[in-house]
Backbone as CSV, one residue per row, in Angstrom:
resi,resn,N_x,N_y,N_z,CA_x,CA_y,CA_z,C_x,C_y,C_z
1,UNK,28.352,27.455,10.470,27.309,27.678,11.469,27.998,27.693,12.831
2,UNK,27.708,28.801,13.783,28.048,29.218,14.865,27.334,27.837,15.997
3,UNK,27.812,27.003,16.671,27.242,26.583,17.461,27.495,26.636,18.607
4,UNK,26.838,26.934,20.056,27.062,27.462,21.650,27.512,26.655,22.253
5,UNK,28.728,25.123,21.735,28.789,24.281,22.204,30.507,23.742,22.082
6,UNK,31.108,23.205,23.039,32.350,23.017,23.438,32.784,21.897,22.597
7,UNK,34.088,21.295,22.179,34.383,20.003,20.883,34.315,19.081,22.211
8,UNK,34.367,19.446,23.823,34.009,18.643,24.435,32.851,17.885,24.322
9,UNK,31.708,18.787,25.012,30.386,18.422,24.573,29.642,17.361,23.499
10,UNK,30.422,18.277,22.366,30.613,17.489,21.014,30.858,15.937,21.231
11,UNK,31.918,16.044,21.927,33.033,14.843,22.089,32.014,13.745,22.903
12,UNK,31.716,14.230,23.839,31.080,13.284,24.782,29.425,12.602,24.454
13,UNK,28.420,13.530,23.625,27.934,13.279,22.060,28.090,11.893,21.546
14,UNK,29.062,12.428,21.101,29.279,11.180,19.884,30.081,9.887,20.778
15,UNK,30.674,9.593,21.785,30.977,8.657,22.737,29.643,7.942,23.195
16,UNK,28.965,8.807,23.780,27.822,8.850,24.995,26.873,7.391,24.252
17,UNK,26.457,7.868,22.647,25.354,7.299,21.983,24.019,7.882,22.628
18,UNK,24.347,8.775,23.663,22.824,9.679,23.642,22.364,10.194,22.611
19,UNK,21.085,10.731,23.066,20.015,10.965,21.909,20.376,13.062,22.290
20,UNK,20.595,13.043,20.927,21.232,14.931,20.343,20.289,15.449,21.413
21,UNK,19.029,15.337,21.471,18.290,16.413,21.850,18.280,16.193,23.464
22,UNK,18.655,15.161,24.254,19.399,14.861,25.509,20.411,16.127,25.788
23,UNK,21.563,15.119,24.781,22.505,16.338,25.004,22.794,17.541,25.115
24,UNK,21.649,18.342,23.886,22.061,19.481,23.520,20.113,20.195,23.953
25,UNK,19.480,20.016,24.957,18.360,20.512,24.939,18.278,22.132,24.582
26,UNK,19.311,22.700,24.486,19.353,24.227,24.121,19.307,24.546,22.706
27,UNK,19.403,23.889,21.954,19.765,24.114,20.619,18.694,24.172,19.730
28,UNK,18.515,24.869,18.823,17.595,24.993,18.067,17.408,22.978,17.139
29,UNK,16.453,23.130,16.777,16.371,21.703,16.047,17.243,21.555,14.567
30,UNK,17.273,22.806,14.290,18.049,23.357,12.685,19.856,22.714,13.329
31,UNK,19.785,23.474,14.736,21.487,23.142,14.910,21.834,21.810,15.003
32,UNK,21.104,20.831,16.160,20.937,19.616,15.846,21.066,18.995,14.991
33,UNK,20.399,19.051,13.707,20.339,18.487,12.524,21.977,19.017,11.805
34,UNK,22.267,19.726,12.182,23.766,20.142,11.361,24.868,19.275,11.842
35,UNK,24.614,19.187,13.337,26.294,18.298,14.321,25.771,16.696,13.751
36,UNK,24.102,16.206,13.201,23.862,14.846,12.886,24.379,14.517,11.174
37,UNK,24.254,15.613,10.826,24.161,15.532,9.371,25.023,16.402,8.379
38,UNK,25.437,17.406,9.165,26.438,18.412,8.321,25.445,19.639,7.098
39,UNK,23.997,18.914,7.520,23.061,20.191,6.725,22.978,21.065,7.066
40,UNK,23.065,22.167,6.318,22.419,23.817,6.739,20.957,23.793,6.518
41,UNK,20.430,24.762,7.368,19.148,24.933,7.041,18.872,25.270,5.589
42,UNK,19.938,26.260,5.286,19.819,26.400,3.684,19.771,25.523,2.656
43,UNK,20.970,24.539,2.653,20.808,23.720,2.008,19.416,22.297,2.103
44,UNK,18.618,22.101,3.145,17.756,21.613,3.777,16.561,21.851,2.692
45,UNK,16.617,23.547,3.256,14.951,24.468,2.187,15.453,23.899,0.795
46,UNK,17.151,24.218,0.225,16.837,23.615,-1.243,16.811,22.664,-1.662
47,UNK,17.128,21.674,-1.044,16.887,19.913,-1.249,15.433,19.843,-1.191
48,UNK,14.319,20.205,-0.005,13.226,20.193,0.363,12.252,21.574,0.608
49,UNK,12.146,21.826,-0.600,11.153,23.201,-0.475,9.778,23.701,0.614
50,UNK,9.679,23.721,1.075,8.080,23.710,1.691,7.050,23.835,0.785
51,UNK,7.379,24.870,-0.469,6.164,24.637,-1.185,5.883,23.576,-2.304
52,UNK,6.813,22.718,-2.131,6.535,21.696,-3.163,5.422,21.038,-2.471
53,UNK,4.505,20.697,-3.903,3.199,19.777,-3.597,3.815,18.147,-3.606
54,UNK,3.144,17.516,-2.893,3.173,16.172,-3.116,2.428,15.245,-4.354
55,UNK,2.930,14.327,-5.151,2.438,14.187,-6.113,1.745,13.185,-5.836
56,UNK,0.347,12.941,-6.270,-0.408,12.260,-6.243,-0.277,10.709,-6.908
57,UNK,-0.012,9.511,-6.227,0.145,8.450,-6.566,-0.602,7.758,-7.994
58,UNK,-2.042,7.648,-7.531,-2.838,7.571,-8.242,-3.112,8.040,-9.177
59,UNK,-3.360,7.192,-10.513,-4.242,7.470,-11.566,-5.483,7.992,-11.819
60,UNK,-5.931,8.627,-12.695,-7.172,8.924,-13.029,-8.048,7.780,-12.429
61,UNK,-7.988,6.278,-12.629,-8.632,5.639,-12.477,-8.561,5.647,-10.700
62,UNK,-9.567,5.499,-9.823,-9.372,5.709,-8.502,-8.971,4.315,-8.226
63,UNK,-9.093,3.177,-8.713,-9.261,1.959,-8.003,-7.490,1.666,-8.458
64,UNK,-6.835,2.467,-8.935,-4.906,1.714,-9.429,-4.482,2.719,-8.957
65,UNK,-3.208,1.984,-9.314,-1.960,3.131,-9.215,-1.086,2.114,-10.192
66,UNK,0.051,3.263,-10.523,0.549,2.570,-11.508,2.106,1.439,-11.113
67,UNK,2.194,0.964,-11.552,3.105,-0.373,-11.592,4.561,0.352,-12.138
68,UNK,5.897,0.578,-11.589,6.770,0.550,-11.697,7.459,-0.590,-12.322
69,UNK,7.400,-1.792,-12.162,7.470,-2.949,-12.754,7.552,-2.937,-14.003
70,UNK,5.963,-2.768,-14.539,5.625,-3.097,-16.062,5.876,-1.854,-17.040
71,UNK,6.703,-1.958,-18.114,7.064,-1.099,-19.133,5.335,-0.603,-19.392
72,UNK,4.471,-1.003,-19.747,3.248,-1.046,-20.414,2.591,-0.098,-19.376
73,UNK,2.954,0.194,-18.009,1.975,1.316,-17.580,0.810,0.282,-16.789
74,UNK,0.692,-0.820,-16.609,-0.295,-1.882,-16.061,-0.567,-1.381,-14.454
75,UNK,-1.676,-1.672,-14.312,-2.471,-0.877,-12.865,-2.329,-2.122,-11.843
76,UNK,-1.908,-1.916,-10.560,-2.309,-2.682,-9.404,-3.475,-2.428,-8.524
77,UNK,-4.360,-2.682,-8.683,-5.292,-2.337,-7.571,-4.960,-2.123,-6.042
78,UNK,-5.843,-1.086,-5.356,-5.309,-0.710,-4.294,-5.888,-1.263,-2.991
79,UNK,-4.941,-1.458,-2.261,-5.748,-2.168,-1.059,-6.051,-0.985,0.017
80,UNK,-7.329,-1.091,0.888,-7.470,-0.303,1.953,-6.920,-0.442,2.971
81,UNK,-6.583,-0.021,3.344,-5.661,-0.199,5.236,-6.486,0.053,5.780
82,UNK,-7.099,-1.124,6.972,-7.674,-0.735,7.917,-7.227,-0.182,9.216
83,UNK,-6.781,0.311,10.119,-5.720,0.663,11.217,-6.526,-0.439,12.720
C-alpha cells in the first residue's frame, strides 16, 4: 500500500504517542488502520465480511441463553440492562 507519508512522519508517529488521526488527518481511515496494524483493506473485508449476519445469542426460549460452562446445554436467565 502506497502511503503520502515520509518514514519521518512515520517516525515521529510512533515517538510522539499521538493519536494516528492527529498525525495523519489526510489519510483515508483504511490507511491509518494499515501504519496501526499492518491490515489491508482486503484482508480486513476477508477476516470481516459486511454481509455476515450476526448470530443471535438467544435460544428459542426468550427468557435464556445458553451456558458455555455446562456440557448439558443448561440456560442462564437473562438480565435487563437498565441504562
Amino acid at each position: 500500500m502506497d502511503l503520502p507519508i515520509t518514514q519521518e512522519d512515520y517516525n515521529h508517529w510512533k515517538a510522539s504517542g499521538e493519536l494516528i488521526q492527529n498525525c495523519f488527518p489526510d489519510l483515508f481511515p483504511e490507511q491509518r488502520e494499515f501504519l496501526m496494524t499492518g491490515v489491508t483493506p482486503e484482508e480486513w473485508d476477508t477476516e470481516f465480511p459486511d454481509d455476515e449476519e450476526e448470530e443471535d445469542i438467544y435460544t428459542e426460549d426468550e427468557e435464556t441463553f445458553p451456558s458455555d460452562d455446562d456440557d448439558e446445554g443448561s440456560q442462564i436467565p437473562k438480565k435487563e440492562i437498565n441504562p
